[in-house]
N, C-alpha and C positions, 0 to 999 in steps of 0.2 A: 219318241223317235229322235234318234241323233242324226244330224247332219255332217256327212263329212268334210275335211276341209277345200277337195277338189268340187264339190256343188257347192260349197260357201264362198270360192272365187268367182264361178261362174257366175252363180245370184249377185253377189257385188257388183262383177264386170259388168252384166246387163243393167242393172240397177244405175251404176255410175253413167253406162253413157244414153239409156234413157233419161237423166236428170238435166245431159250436157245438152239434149234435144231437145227438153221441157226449157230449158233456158230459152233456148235460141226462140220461141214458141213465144216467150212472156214476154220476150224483148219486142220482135215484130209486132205482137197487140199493143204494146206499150208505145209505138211510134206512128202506128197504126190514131191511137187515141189523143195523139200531142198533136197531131198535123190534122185533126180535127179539131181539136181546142185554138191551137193558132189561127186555124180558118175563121172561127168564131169570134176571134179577138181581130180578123182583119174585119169580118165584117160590122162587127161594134165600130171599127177607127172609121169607118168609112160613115158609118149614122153619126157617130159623133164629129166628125169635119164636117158633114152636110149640116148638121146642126149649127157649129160654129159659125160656118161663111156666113149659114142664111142670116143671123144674128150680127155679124159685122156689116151686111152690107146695110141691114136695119139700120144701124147707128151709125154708117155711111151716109145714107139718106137725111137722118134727122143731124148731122153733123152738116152735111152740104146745103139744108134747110136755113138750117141756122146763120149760115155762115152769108145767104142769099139776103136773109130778112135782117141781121147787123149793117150789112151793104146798101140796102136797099133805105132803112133808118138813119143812115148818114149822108144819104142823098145821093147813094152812087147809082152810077147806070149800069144795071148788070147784063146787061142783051148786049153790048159790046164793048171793046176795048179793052183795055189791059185788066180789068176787074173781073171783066168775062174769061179773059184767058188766065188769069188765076186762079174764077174758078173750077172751070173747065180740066187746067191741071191737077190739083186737087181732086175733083172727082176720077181723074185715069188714075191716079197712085190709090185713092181709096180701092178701086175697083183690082189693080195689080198687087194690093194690099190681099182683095177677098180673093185673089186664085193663089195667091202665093201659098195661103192658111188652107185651100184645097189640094195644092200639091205637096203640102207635107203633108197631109194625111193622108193621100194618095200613096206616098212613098212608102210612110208608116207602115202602110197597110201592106205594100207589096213586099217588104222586108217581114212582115209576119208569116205571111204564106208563104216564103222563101223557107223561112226558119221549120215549119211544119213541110214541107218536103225534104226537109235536110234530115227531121228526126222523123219520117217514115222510112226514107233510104238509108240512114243508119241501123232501125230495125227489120229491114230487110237485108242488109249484110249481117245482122248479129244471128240470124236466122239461116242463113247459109253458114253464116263459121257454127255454128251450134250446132247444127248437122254433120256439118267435116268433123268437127273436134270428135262427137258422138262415131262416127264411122273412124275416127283415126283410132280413137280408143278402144273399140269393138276389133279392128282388127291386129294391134297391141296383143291383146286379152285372148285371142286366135292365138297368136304367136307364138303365145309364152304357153301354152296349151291349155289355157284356165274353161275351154268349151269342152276338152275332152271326154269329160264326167259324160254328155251327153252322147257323143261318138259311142261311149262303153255301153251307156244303157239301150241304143238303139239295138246292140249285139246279142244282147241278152234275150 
């Protein structure tokens, strides 16, 4: 069976701008699965800064411990006066230290999920152009007459 050349445009033209559709198709799953993995990667940043803090303020503690029992060994009075407000400052900068290490990762995090909504709504634009292109091409392929072959056989 030969095919002619007016059904071998046609087959092409459908063919083409079903591919330009499958595109726009692979692109939307594909941002679809990024801005789930982003998600994923915020919620690791967000385990792993709760991990960190809790671990600094650990060695917050055994730092401000330390620093209690050096003082305390030199015969200082740590319940008041300027050794107490040394350490007492100390302990706010430790502590402004453990949020500071929660708000980067906080941020981290909110910039990942930022990034995965940026590449789901890029694959929802690439999924409308991939539909327009598919419909712009389809109706090109109209124009130029390359559907007529099916006009002729429905006549038949």
């Amino acid at each position: 069976m030969c095919v002619g050349t007016e059904t071998a445009l046609a087959v092409a033209a459908i063919a083409s701008s079903t591919m330009t559709a499958a595109q726009g198709v692979m692109a939307y799953g594909e941002g679809q699965q990024k801005k789930k993995a982003y998600r994923a990667a915020a919620r690791q940043e967000l385990i792993n800064t709760a991990v960190e803090e809790t671990e600094y303020r650990r060695e917050a503690r055994k730092f401000s411990a330390r620093q209690r029992v050096n003082a305390l060994a030199t015969g200082g009075d740590v319940s008041s006066g300027s050794l107490d407000a040394a350490l007492s400052e100390d302990a706010q900068t430790l502590e402004l230290n453990a949020l500071m290490r929660r708000y980067a990762g906080e941020t981290e995090a909110d910039g990942l999920k930022f990034q995965g909504t940026q590449a789901m709504r890029s694959g929802q634009a690439a999924l409308g152009m991939g539909f327009m292109q598919a419909g712009v091409e389809a109706i090109g392929a109209n124009s130029r007459g390359d559907f007529d072959v099916f006009k002729k056989a429905k006549k038949e």
